[in-house]
MIDRENLUM-556858 format. One line per field, with one value per residue: residue number from 1; x, y, z of N, C-alpha, C in turn. Coordinates in Angstrom, 1 decimal. Atoms other than C-alpha are relative to their C-alpha. Example, Ala and Ser with C-alpha at 12.3 -4.5 7.8 and 13.67 -1.06 7.14 Angstrom:
% MIDRENLUM-556858
nr <- [1	2]
nxx <- [0.9	-0.9]
nyy <- [-1.2	-1.1]
nzz <- [0.0	0.0]
caxx <- [12.3	13.7]
cayy <- [-4.5	-1.1]
cazz <- [7.8	7.1]
cxx <- [0.9	-0.8]
cyy <- [1.2	1.1]
czz <- [0.0	0.8]
% end
This chain:
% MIDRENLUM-556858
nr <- [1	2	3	4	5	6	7	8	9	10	11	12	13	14	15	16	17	18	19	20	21	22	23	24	25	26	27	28	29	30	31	32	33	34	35	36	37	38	39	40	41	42	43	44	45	46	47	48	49	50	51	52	53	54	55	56	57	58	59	60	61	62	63	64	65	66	67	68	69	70	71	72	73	74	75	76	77	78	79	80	81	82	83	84	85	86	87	88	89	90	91	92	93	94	95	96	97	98	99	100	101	102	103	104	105	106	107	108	109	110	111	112	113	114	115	116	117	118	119	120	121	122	123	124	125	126	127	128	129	130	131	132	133	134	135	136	137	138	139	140	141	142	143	144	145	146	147	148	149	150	151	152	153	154	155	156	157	158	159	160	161	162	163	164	165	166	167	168	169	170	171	172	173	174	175	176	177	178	179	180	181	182	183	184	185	186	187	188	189	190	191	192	193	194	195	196	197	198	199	200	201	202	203	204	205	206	207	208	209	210	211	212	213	214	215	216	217	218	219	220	221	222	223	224	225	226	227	228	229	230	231	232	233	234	235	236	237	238	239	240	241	242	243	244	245	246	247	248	249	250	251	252	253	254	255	256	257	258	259]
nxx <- [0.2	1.5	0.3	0.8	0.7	1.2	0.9	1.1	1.2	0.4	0.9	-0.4	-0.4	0.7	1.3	-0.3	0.3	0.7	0.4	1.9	0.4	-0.4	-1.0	-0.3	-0.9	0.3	0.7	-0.3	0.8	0.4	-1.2	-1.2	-1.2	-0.4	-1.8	-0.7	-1.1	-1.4	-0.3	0.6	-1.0	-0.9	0.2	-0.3	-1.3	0.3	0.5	-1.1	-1.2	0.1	0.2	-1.2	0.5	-1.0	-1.4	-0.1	-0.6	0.5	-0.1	-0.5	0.5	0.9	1.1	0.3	0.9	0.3	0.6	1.4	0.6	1.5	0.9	-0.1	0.3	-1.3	-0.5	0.0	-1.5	-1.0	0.9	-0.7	-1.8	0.4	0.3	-1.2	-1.1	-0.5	0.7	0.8	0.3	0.1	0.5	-0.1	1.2	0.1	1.0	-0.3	-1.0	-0.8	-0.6	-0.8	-0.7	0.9	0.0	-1.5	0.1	0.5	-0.4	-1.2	0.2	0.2	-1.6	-1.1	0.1	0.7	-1.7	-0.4	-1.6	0.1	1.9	0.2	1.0	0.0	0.0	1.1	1.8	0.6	0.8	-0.8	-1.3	-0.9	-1.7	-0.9	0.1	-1.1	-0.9	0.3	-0.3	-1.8	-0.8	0.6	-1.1	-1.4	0.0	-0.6	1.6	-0.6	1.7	0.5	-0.7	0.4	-0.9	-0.5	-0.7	-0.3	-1.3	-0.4	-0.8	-1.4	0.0	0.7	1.2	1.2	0.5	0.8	-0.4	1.5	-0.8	1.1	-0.2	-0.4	-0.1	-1.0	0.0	-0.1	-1.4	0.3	-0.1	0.0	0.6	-0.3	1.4	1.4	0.2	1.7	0.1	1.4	0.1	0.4	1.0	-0.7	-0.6	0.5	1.3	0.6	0.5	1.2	0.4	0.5	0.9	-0.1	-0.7	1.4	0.9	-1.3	-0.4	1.3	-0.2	-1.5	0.5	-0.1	0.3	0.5	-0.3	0.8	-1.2	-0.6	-1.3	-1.2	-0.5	-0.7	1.3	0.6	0.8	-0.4	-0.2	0.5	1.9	0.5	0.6	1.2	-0.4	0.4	-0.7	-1.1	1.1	0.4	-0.8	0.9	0.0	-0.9	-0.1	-0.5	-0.7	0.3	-0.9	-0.9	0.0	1.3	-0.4	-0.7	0.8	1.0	-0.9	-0.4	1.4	0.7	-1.0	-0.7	-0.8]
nyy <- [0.6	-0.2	1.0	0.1	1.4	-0.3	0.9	0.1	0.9	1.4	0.9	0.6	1.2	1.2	0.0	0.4	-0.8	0.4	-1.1	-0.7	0.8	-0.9	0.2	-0.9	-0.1	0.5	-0.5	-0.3	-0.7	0.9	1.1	-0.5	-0.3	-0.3	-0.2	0.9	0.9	-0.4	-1.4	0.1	0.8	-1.1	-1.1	0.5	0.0	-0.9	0.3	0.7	-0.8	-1.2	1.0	0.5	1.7	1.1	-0.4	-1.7	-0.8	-1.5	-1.1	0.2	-0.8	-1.1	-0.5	1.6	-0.3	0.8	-0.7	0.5	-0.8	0.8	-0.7	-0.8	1.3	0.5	-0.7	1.1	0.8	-1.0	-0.4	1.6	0.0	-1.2	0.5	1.2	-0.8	-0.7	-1.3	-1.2	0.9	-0.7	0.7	-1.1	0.3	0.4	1.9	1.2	1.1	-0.8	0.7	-0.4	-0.9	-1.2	-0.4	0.0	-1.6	-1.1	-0.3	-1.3	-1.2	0.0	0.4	-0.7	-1.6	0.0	0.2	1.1	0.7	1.5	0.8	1.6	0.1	1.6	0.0	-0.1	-0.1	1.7	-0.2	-0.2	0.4	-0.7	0.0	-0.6	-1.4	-0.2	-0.4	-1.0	-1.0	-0.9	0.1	-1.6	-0.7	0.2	0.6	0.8	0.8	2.1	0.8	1.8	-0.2	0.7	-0.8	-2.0	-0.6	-1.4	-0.3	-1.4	0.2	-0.1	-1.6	-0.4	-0.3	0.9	0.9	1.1	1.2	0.4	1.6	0.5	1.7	0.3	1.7	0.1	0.5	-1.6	-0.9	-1.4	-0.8	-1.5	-1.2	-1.7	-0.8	0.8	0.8	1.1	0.9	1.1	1.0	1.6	1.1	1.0	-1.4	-0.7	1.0	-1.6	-0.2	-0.6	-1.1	0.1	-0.7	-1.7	-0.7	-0.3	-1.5	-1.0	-0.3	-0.8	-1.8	-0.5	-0.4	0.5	-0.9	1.1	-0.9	0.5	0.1	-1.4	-1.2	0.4	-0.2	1.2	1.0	1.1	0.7	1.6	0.3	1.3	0.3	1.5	0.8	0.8	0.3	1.3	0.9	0.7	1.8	0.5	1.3	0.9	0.3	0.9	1.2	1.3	1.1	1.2	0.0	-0.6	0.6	-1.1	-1.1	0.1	0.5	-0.8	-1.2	0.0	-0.4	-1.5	-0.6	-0.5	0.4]
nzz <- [1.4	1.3	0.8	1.1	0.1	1.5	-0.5	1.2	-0.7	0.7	-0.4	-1.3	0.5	-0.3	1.3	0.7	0.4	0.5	1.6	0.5	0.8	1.4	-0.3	0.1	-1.2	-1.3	-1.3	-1.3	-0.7	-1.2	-0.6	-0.7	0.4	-1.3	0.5	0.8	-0.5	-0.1	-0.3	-1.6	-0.7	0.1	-0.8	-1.3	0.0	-0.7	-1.8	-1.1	0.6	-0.8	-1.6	-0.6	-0.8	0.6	0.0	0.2	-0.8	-0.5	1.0	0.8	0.9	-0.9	0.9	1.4	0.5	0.4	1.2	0.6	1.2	0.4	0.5	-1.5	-0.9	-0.2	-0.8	-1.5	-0.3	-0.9	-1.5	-0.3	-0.5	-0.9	-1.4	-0.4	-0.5	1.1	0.0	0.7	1.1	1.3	1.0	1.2	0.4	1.7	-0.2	0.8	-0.3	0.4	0.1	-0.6	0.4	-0.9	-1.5	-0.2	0.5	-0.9	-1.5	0.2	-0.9	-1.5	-0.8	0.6	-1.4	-2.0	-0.1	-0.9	-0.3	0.5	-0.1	-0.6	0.2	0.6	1.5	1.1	-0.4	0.2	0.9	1.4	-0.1	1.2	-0.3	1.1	-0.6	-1.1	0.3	0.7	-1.0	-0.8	1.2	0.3	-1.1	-0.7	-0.8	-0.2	0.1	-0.4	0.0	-0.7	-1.5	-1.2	-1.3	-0.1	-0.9	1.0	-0.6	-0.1	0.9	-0.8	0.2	-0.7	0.7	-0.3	1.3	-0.2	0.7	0.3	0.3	0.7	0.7	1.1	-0.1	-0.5	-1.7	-0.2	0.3	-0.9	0.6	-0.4	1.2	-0.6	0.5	0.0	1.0	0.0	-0.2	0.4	-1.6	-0.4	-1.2	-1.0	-0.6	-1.4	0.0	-0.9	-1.2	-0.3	-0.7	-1.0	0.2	-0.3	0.9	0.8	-0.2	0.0	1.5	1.0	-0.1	0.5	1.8	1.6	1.1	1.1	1.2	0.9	0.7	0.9	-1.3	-0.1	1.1	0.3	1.1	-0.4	0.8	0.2	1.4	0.2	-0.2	-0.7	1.3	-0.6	-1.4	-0.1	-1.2	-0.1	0.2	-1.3	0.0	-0.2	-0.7	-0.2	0.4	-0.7	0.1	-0.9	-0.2	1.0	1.6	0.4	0.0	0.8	1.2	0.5	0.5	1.5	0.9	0.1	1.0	-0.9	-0.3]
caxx <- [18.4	14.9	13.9	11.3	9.2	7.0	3.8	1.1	-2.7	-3.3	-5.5	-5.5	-3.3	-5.6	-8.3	-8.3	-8.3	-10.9	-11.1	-13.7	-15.6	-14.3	-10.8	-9.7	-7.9	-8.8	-12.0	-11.6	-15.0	-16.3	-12.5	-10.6	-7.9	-4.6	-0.5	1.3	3.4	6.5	6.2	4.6	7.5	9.9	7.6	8.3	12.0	11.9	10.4	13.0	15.7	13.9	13.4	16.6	15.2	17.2	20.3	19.7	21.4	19.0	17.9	19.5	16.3	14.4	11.9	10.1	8.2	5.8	4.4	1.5	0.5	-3.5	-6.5	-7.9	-9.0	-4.8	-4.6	-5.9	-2.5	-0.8	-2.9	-1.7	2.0	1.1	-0.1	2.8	5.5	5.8	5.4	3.8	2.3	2.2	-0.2	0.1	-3.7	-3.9	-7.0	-4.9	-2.6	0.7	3.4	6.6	8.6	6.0	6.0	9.8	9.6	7.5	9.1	12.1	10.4	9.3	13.3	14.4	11.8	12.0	15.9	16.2	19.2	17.4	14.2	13.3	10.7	9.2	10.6	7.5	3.8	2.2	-0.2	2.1	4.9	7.2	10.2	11.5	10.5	13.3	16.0	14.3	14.4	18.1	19.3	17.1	18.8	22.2	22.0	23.5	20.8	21.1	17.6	16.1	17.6	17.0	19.4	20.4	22.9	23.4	27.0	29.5	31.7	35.9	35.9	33.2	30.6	27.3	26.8	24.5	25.6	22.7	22.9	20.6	19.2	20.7	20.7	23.6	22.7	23.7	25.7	26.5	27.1	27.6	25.8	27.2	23.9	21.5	20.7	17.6	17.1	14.3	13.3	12.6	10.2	12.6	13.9	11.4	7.9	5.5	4.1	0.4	-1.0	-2.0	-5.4	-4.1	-1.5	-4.5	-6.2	-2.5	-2.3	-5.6	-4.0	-0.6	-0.4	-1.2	-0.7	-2.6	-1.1	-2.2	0.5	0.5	2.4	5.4	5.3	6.3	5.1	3.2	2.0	1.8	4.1	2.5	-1.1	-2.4	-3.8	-6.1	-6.0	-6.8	-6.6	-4.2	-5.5	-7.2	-4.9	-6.6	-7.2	-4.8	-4.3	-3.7	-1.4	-1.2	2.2	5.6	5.3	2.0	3.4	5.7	3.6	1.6	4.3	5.5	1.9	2.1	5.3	7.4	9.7]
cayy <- [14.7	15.1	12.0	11.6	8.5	8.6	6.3	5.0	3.9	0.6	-2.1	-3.8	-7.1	-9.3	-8.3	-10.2	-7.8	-7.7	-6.8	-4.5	-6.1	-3.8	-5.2	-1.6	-2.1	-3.0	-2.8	-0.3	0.5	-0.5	-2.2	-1.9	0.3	0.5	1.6	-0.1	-3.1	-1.8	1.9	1.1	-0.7	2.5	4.8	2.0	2.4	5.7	5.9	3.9	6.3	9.1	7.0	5.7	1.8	-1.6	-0.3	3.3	6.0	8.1	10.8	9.7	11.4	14.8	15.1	12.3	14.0	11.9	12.3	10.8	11.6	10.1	11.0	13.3	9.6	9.0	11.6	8.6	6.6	9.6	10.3	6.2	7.2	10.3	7.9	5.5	8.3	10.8	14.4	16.3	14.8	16.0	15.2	16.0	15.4	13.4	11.0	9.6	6.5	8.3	6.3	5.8	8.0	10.8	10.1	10.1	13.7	15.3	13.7	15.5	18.4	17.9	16.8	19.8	22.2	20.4	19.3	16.0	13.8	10.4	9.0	5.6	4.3	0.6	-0.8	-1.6	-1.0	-4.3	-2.7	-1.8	-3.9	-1.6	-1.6	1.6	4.4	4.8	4.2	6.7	8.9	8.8	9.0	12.3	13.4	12.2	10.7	7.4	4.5	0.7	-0.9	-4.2	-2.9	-5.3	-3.3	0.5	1.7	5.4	6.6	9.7	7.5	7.6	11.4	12.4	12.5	11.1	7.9	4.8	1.5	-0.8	-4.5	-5.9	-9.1	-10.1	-13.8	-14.7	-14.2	-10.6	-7.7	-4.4	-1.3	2.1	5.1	9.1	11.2	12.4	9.1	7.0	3.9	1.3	-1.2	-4.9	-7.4	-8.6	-4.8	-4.4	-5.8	-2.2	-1.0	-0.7	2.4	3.0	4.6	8.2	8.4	8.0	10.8	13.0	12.4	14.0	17.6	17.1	18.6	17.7	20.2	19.1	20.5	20.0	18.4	21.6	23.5	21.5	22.1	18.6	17.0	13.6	12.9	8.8	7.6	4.0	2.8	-0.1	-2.6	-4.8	-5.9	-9.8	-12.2	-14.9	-18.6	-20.2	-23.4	-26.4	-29.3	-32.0	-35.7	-38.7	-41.6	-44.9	-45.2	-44.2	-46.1	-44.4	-41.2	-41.9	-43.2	-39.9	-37.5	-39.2	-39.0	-35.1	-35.1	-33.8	-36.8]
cazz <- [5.8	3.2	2.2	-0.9	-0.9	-4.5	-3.4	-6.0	-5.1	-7.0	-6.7	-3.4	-3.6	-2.0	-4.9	-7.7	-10.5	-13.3	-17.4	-18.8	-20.9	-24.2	-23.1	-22.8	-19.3	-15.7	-13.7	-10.9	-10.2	-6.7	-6.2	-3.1	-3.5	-1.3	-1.4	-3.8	-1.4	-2.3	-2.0	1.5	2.4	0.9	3.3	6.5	5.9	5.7	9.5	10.7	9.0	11.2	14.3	14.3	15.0	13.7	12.3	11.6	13.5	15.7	13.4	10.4	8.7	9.9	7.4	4.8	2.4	0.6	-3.3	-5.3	-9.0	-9.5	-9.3	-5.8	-4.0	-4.2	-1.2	1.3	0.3	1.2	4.7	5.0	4.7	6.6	9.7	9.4	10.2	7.2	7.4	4.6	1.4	-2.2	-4.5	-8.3	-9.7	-13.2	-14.2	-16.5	-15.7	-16.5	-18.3	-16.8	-18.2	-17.1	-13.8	-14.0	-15.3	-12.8	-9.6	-11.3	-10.7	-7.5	-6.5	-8.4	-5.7	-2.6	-3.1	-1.1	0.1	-0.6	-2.4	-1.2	-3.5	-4.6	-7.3	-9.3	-8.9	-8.7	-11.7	-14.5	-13.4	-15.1	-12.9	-14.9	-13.0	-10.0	-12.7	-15.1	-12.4	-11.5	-15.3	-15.4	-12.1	-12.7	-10.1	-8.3	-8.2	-6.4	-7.0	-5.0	-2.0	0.8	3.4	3.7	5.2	5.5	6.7	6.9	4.2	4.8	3.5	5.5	2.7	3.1	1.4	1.1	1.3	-0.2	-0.2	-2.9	-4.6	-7.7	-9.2	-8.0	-4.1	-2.8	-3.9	-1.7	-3.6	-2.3	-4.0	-2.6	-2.1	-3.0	-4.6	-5.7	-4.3	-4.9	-2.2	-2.3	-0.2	2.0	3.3	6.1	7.3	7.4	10.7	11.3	11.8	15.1	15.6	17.3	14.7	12.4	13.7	13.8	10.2	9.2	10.4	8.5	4.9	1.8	-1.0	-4.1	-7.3	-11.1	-13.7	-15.6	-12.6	-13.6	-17.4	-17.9	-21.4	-20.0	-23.6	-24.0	-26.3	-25.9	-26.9	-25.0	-28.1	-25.6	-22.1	-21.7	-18.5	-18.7	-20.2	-17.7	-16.6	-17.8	-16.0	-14.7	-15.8	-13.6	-14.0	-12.7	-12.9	-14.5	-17.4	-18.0	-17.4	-19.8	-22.3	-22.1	-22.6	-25.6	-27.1	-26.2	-28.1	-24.9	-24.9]
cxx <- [-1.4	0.0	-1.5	-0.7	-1.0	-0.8	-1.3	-1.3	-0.2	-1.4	0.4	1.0	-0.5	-1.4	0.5	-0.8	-0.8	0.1	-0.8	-0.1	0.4	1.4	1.0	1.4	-0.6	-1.3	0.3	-1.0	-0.5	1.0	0.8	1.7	0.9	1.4	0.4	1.2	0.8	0.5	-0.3	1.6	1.4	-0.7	0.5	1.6	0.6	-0.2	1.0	1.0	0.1	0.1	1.5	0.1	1.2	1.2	0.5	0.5	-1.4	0.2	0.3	-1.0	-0.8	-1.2	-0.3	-1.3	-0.9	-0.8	-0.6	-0.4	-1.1	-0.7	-0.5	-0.1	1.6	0.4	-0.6	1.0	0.6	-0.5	0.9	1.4	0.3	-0.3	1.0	1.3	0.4	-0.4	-0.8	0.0	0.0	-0.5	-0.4	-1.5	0.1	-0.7	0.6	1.4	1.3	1.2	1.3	1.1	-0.4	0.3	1.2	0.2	-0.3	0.5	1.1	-0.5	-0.4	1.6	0.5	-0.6	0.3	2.0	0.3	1.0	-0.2	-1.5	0.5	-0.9	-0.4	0.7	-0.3	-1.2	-0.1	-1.7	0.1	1.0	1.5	1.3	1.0	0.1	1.1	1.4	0.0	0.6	1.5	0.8	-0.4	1.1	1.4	0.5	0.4	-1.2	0.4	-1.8	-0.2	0.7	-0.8	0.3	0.3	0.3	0.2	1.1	1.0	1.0	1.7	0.6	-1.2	-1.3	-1.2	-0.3	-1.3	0.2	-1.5	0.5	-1.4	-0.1	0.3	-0.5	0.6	-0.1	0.1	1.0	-0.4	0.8	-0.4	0.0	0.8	-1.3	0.3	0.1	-1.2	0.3	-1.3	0.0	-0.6	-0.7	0.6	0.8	-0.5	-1.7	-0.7	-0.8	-1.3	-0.2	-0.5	-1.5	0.4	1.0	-0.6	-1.0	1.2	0.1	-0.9	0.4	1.4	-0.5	0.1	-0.2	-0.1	0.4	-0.3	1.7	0.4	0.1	1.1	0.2	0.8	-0.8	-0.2	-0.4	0.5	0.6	-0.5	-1.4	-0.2	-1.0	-1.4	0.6	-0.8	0.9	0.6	-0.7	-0.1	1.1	-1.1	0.5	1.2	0.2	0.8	0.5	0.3	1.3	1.1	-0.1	-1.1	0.3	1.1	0.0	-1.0	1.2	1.0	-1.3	0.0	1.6	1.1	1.0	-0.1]
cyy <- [-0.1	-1.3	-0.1	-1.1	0.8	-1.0	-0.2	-1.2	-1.1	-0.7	-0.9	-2.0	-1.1	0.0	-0.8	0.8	-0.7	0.7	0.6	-1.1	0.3	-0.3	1.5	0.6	-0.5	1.0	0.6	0.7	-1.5	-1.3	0.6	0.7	0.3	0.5	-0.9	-0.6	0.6	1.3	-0.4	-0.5	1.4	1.0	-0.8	0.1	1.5	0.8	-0.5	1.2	1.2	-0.4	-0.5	-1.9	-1.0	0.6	1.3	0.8	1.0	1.4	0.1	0.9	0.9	0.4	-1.2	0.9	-0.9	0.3	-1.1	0.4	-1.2	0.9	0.2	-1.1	-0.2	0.9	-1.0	-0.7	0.8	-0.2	-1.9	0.1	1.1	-0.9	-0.9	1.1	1.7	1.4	1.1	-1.1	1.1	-0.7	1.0	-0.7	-0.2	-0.6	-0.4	-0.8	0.8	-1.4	0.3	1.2	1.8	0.2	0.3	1.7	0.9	-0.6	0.7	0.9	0.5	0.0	1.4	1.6	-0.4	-0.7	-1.0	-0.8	-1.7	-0.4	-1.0	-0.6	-1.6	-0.1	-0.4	0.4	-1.1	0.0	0.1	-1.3	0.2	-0.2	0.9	1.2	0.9	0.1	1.3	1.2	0.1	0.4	1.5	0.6	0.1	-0.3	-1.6	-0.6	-1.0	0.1	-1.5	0.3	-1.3	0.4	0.8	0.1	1.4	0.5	1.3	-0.8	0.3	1.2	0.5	0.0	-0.7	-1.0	-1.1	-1.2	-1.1	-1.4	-0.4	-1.2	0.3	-1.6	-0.7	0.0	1.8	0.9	1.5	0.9	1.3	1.4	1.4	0.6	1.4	-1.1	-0.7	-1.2	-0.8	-1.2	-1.1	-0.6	-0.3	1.5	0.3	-0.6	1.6	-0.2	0.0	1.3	-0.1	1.1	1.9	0.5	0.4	1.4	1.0	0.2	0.8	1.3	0.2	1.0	-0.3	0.7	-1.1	1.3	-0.7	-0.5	1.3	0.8	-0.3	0.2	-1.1	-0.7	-1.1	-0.8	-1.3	-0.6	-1.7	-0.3	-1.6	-0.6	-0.6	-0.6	-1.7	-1.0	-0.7	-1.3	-0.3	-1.6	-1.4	-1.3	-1.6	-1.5	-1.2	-0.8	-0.9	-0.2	0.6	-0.2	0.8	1.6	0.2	0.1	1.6	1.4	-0.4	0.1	1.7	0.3	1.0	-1.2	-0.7]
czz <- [-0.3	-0.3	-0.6	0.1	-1.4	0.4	-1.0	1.3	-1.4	0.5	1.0	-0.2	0.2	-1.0	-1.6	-1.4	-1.7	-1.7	-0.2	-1.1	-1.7	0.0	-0.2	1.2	1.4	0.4	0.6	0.8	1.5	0.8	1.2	-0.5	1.4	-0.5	-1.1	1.1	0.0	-0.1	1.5	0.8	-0.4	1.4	1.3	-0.1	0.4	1.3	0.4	-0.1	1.3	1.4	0.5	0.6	-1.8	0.0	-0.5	0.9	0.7	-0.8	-1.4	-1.3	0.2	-0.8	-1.4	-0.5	-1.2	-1.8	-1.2	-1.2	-0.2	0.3	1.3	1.0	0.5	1.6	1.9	-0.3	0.4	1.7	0.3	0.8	1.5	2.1	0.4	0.5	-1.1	0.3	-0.7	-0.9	-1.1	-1.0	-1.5	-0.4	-1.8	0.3	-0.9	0.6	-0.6	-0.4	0.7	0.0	0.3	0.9	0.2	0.2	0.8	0.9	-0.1	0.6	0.8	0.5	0.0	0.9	1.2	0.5	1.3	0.2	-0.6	-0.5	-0.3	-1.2	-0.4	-1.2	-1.5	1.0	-0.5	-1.3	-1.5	-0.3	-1.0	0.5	-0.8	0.8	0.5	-1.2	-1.5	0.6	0.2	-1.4	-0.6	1.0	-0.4	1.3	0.7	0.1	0.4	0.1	0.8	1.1	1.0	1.2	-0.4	0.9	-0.3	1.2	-0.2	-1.3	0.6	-0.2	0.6	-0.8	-0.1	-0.9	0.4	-0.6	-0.3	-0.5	-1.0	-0.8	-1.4	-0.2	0.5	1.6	0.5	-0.5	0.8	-1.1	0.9	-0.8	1.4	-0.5	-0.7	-1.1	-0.1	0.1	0.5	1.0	-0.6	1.1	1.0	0.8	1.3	-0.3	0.2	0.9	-0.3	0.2	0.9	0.1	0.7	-0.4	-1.5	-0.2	0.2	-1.5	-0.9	0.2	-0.8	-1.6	-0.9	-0.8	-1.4	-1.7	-1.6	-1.0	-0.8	0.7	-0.4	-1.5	-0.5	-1.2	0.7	-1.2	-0.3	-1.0	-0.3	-0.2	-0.1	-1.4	0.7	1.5	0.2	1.9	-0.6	-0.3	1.1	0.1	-0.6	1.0	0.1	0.0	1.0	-0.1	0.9	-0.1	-0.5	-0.8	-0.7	-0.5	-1.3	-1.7	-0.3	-0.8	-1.3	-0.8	-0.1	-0.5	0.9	-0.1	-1.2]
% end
């Protein structure tokens, strides 16, 4: 079984990200950049699939190809996935932030050469927080879709046919849902903790391959149908008021017209 992981370089989560001053969009010079969390956590699942570890079957996946559309720097989050367990990388080269619907478009036509059984992938970038992608992508496919996965199961089904059962969060608490491949399915925080790289799978990864291709190989329109107005931080909290007792407290929140 081919499994797809799509993997985005963002801004590192532990950076706390910055406006330009022209409120045009985000700082990203001289910023740590790293995986996006919850693709990282699609490639560690992944690895297990091939590995066969927790509740995967030995083998369950013989090949995890991994795929990246940014700008040439995006080919160290590949090399990343590349040292966590993955076998080949694919990077499509854009400098421009691509909206979702784009990206949707060209991993189509990546699925539609490299014909996979399962893509895994986050199910946001912690930069857009679009959350649109994965189901873009399956409604292009035709394709079956369970999002927020927390658990994957992957099994021969009661007719033999390969399915994936996928337990995922809802409001409500959990619900399991079984997709028949190939299908796209989007991973959640709580699915799997990712491995370290180890340092001599580190240096294994620098000889795998990364083919680097341009968006105009795939003949895929990208043009943005959205334009960003202004990009602004978030009011700063102001500061917090002390009371001497309930009554006080009482007495303030009818002044601020709350009770």
């Amino acid at each position: 079984m081919k499994v797809l992981v799509p993997v985005k370089r963002v801004i590192d989560s532990n950076v706390k990200a910055r406006v330009k001053a022209d409120q045009t969009g985000v700082d990203l010079a001289n910023v740590k950049m790293s995986m996006n969390p919850f693709d990282e956590i699609a490639v560690e699942e992944a690895v297990r699939l091939k590995e066969g570890k927790e509740h995967h079957a030995a083998g369950t996946a013989d090949e995890i190809v991994v795929v990246s559309i940014g700008v040439p720097q995006a080919q160290e989050t590949i090399r990343t996935a590349l040292a966590m367990g993955a076998d080949r990388g694919l990077l499509i080269q854009s400098d421009a932030d691509l909206e979702p619907l784009a990206v949707a478009k060209l991993l189509k036509a990546v699925i539609d050469e490299e014909k996979p059984d399962l893509v895994l992938m986050g199910k946001q970038s912690i930069d857009g927080d679009n959350n649109a992608v994965g189901q873009m992508l399956a409604a292009l496919l035709d394709w079956p879709q369970a999002t927020f996965a927390s658990k994957i199961v992957i099994d021969g089904g009661q007719s033999g046919e390969r399915r994936a059962t996928v337990t995922r969060e809802v409001d409500g608490g959990l619900q399991t849902v079984a997709a028949a491949l190939p299908a796209v399915v989007t991973v959640d925080l709580r699915l799997n903790t990712p491995r370290y790289a180890s340092l001599p799978n580190i240096m294994k990864a620098k000889k795998k391959e990364i083919a680097v291709r341009a968006v105009a190989d795939y003949g895929v329109d990208v043009a943005p149908r959205l334009k960003v107005l202004k990009v602004a931080e978030p009011p700063k909290r102001g500061a917090g008021v002390k009371v001497t007792d309930a009554a006080d407290l009482v007495a303030r929140l009818k002044t601020a017209g709350v009770l």
